[in-house]
GUNUZA-934050 format. One record per atom (N, C-alpha, C): x, y, z; residue in one letter. Coordinates in nm, 2 decimals. Each point is the difference from the previous one (the first is absolute). Example, Ala and Ser with C-alpha at 12.3 -4.5 7.8 and 13.67 -1.06 7.14 Angstrom:
<atoms>
1.32/-0.57/0.78/a .
-0.09/0.12/0.00/a .
0.09/0.12/0.00/a .
-0.04/0.11/-0.07/s .
0.09/0.11/0.00/s .
-0.08/0.11/0.08/s .
</atoms>
This chain:
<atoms>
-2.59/1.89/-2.09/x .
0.01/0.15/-0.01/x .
-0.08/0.05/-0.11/x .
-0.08/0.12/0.01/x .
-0.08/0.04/-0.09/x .
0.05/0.13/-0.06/x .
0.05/0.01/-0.11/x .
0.05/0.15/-0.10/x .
-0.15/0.09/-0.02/x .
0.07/0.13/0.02/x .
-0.11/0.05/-0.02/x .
-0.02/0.06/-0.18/x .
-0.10/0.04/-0.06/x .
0.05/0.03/-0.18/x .
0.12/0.10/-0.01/x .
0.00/0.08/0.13/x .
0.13/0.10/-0.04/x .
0.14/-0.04/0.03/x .
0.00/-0.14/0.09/x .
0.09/-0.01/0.03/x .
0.14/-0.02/-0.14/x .
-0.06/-0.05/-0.11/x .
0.06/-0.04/-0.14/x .
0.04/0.09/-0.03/x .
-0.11/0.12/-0.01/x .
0.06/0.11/-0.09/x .
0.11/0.14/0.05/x .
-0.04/-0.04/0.13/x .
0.15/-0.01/0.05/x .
0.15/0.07/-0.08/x .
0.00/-0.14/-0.05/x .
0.09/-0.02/-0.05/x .
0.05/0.00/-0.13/x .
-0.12/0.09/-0.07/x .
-0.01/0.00/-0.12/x .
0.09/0.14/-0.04/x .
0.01/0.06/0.07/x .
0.11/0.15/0.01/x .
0.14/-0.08/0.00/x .
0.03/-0.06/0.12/x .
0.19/-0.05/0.00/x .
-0.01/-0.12/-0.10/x .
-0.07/-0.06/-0.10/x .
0.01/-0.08/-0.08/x .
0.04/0.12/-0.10/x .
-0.10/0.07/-0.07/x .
-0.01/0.11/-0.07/x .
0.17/0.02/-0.01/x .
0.04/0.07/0.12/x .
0.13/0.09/0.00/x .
0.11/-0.07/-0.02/x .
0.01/-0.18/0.02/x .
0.11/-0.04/0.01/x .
-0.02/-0.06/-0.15/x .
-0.10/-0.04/-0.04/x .
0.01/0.01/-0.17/x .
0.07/0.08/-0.07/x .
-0.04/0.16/0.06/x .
0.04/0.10/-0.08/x .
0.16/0.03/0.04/x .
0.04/-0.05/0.09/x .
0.13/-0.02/0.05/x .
0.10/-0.10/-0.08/x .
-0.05/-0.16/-0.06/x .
0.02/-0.04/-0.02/x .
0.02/0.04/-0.15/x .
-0.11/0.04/-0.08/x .
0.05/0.06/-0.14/x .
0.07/0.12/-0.02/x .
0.02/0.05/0.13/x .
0.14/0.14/-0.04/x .
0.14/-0.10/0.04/x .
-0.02/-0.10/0.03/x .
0.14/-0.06/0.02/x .
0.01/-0.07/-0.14/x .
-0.10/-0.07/-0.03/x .
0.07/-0.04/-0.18/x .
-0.02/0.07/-0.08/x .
-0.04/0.10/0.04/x .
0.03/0.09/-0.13/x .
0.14/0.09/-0.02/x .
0.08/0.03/0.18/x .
0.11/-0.03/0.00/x .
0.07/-0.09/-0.04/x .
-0.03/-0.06/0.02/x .
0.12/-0.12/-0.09/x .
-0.04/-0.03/-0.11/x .
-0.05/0.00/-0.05/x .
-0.05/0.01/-0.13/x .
0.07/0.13/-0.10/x .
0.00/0.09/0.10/x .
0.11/0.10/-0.07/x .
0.10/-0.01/-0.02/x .
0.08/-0.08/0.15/x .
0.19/0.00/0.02/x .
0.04/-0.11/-0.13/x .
-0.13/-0.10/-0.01/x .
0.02/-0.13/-0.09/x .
0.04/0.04/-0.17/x .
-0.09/0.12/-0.03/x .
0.05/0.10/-0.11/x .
0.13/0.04/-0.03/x .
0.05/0.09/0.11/x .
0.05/0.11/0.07/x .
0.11/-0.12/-0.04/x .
0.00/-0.08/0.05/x .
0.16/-0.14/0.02/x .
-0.02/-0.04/-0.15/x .
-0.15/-0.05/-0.06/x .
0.09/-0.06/-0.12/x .
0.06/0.07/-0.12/x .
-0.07/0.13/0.02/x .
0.09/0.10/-0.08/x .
0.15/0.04/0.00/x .
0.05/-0.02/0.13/x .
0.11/-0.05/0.06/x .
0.07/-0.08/-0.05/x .
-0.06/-0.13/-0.02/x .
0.03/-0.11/-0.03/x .
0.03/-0.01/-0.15/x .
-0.09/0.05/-0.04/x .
0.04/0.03/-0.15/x .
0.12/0.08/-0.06/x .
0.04/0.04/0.06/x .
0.10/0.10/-0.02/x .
0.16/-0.05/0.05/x .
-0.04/-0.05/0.15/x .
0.10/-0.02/0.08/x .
-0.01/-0.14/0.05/x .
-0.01/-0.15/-0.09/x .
-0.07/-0.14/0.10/x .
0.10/-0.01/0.08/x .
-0.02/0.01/0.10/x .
0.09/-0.09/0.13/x .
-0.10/-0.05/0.07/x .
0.11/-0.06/0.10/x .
-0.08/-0.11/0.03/x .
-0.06/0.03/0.13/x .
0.03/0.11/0.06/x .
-0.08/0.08/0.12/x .
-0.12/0.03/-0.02/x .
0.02/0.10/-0.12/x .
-0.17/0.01/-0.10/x .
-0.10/-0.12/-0.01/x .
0.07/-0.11/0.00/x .
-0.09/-0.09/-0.04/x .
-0.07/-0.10/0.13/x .
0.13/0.00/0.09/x .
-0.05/-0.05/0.14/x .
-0.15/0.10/0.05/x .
0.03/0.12/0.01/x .
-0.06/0.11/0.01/x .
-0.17/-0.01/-0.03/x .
0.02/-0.06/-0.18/x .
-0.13/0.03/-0.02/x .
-0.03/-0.13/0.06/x .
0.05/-0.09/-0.01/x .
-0.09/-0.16/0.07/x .
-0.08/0.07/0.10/x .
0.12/0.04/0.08/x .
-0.07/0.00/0.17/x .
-0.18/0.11/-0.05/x .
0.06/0.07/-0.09/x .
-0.08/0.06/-0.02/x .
-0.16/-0.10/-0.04/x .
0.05/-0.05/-0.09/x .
-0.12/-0.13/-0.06/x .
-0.09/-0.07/0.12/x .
0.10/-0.01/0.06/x .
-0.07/-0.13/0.15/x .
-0.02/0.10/0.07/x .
0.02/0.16/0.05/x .
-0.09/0.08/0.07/x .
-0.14/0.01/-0.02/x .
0.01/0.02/-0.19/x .
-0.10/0.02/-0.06/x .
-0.16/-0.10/0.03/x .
0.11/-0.12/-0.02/x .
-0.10/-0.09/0.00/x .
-0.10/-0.03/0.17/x .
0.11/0.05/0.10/x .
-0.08/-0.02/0.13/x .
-0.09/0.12/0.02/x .
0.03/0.09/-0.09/x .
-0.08/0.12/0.01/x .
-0.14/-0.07/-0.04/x .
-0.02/-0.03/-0.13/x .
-0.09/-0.04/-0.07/x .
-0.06/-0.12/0.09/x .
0.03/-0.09/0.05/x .
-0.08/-0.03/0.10/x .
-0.06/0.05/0.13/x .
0.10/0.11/0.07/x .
-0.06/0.07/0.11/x .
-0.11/0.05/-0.05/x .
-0.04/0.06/-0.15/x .
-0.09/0.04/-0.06/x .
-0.10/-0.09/-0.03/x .
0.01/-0.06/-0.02/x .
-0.14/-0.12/-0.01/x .
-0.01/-0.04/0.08/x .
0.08/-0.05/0.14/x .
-0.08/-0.02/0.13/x .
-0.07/0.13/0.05/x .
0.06/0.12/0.00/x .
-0.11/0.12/0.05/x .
-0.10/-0.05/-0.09/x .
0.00/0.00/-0.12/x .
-0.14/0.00/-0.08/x .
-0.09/-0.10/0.05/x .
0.07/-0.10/-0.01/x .
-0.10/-0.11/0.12/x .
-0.05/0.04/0.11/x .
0.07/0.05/0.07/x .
-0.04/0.03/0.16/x .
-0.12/0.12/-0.01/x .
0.05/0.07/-0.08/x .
-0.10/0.12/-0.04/x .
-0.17/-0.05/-0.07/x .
0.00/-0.13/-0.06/x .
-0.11/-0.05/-0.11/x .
-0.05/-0.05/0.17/x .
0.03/-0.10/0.08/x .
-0.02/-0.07/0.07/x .
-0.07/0.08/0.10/x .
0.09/0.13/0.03/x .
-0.09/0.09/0.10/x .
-0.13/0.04/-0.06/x .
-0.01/0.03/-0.09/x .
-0.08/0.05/-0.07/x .
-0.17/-0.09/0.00/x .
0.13/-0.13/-0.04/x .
-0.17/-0.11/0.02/x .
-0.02/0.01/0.14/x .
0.10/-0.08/0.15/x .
-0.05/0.04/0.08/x .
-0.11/0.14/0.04/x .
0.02/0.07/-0.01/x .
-0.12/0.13/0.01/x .
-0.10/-0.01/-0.07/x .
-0.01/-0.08/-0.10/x .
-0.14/-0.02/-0.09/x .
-0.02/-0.13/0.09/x .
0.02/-0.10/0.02/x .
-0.06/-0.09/0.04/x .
-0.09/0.02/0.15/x .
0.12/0.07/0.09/x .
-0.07/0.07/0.13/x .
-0.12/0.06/-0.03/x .
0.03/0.08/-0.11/x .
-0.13/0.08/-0.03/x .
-0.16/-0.09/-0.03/x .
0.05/-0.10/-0.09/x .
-0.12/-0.12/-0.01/x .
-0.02/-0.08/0.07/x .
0.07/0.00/0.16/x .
0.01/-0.05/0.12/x .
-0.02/-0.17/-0.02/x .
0.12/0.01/-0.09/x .
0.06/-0.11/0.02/x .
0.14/-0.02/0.09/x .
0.01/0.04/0.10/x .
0.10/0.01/0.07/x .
0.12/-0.07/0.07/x .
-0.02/-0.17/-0.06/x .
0.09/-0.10/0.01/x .
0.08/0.04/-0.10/x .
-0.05/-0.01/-0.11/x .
0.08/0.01/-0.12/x .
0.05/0.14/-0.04/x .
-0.04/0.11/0.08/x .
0.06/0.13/-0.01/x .
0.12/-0.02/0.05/x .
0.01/-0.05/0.18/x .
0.09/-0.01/0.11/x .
0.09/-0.11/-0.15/x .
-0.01/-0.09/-0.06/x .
0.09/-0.09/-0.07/x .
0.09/0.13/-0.08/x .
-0.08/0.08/-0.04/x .
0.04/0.06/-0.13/x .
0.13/0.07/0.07/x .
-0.08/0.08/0.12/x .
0.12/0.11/0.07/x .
0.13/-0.05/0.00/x .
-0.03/-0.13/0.09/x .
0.09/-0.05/0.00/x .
0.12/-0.04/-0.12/x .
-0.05/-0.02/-0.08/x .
0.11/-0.06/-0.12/x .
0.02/0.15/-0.04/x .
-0.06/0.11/0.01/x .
0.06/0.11/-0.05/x .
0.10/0.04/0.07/x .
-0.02/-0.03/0.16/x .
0.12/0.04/0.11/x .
0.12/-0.06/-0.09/x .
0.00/-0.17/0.00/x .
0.11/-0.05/-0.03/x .
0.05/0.03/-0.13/x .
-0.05/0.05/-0.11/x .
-0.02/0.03/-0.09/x .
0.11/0.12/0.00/x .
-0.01/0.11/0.08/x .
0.08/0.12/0.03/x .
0.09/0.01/0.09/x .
0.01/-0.15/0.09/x .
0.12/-0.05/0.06/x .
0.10/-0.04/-0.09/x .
-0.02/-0.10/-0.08/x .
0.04/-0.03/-0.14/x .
0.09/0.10/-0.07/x .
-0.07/0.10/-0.02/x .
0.01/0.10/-0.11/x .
0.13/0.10/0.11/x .
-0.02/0.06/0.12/x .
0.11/0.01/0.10/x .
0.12/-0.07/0.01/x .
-0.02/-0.10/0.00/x .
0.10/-0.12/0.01/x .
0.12/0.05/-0.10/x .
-0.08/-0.01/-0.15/x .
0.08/-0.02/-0.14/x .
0.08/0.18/0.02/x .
-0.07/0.04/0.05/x .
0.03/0.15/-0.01/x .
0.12/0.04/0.12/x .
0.03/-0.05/0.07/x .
0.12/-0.06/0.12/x .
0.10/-0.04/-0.10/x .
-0.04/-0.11/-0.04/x .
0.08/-0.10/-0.09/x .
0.07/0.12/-0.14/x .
-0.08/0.08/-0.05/x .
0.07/0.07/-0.09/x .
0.08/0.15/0.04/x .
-0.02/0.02/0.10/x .
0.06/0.11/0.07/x .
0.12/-0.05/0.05/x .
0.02/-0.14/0.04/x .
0.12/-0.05/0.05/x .
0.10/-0.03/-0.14/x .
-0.05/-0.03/-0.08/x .
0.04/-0.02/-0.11/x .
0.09/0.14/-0.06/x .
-0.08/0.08/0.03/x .
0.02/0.19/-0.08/x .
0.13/-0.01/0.11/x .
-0.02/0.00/0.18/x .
0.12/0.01/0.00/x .
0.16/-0.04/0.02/x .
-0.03/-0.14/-0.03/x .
0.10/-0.07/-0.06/x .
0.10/0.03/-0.13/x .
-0.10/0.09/-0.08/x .
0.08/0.06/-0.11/x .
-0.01/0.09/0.00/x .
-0.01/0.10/0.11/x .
0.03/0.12/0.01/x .
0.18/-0.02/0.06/x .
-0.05/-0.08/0.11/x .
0.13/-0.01/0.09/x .
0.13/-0.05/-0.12/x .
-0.04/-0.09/-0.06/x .
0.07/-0.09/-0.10/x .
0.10/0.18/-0.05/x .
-0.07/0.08/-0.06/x .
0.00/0.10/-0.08/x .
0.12/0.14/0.07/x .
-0.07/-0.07/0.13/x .
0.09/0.14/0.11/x .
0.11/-0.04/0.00/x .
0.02/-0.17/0.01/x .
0.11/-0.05/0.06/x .
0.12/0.03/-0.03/x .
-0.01/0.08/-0.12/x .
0.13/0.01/-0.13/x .
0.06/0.13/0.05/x .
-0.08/0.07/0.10/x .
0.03/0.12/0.10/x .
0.05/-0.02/0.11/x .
0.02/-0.10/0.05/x .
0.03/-0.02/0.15/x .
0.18/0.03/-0.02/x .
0.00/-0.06/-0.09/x .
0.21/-0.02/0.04/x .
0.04/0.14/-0.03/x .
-0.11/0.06/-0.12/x .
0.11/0.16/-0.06/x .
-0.03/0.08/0.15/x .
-0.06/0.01/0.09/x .
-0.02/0.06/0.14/x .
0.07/-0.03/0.05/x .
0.09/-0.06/0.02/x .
0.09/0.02/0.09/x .
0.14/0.06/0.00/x .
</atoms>
C-alpha cells in the first residue's frame, strides 16, 4: 500500500485536539487534587484521601495518554517529512507506529474514564438508599 504525503497530515488536527483535550482533563484534576487537599487539611478523612489517590493514578494515566499523543503526533510528523524525501518505506513505518502510538494513547484514555467512573459511582452510591 502506498500513503500519499497528505495522508499523515491528516491527522495532525485530531491528534492536535485530543492533546488539547487531554490537557483540559489534567488540569481538571489537577484542580479537584487542590480543591481535596485543602480539604484534607482541615478535615483528614479518610474519603479525602481515597479520593485524592484515585486522583494520583488518574493523573498519572493522563500523563501518559499525553506522551503517547506526543509520540504519535512526532511520528506523524516524521512520516510526512520522510514521504516528502520519498523515502516511503520508512514513512509507511513511521505512520504506522504513529497509528499505534494514538491507539495506545486511546486505550489509556478508556482506561482513565472508566476509572473517573468508578468513583463517581463509588460517590453517588451514598445516594441510592436516602431515595427511597
Amino acid at each position: 500500500m502506498r500513503i500519499e504525503l497528505t495522508t499523515p497530515a491528516v491527522l495532525f488536527t485530531s491528534i492536535s485536539l485530543l492533546i488539547s483535550a487531554y490537557t483540559s482533563r489534567f488540569l481538571n484534576l489537577a484542580q479537584l487534587v487542590r480543591q481535596l487537599d485543602s480539604h484534607y487539611k482541615h478535615d483528614p478523612s479518610e474519603s479525602i484521601l481515597k479520593q485524592i489517590k484515585n486522583l494520583q493514578l488518574r493523573i498519572n494515566i493522563i500523563r501518559y495518554t499525553q506522551i503517547m499523543g506526543g509520540v504519535s503526533f512526532f511520528l506523524c510528523a516524521l512520516a510526512t517529512f520522510l514521504i516528502f524525501k520519498e523515502k516511503n518505506y520508512a514513512g509507511e513505518v513511521a505512520f504506522g507506529a504513529s497509528l499505534i502510538a494514538l491507539m495506545i494513547s486511546l486505550f489509556l484514555l478508556i482506561i482513565e474514564v472508566q476509572i473517573s467512573v468508578k468513583a463517581l459511582n463509588v460517590q453517588l452510591d451514598k445516594y441510592k438508599d436516602s431515595s427511597n
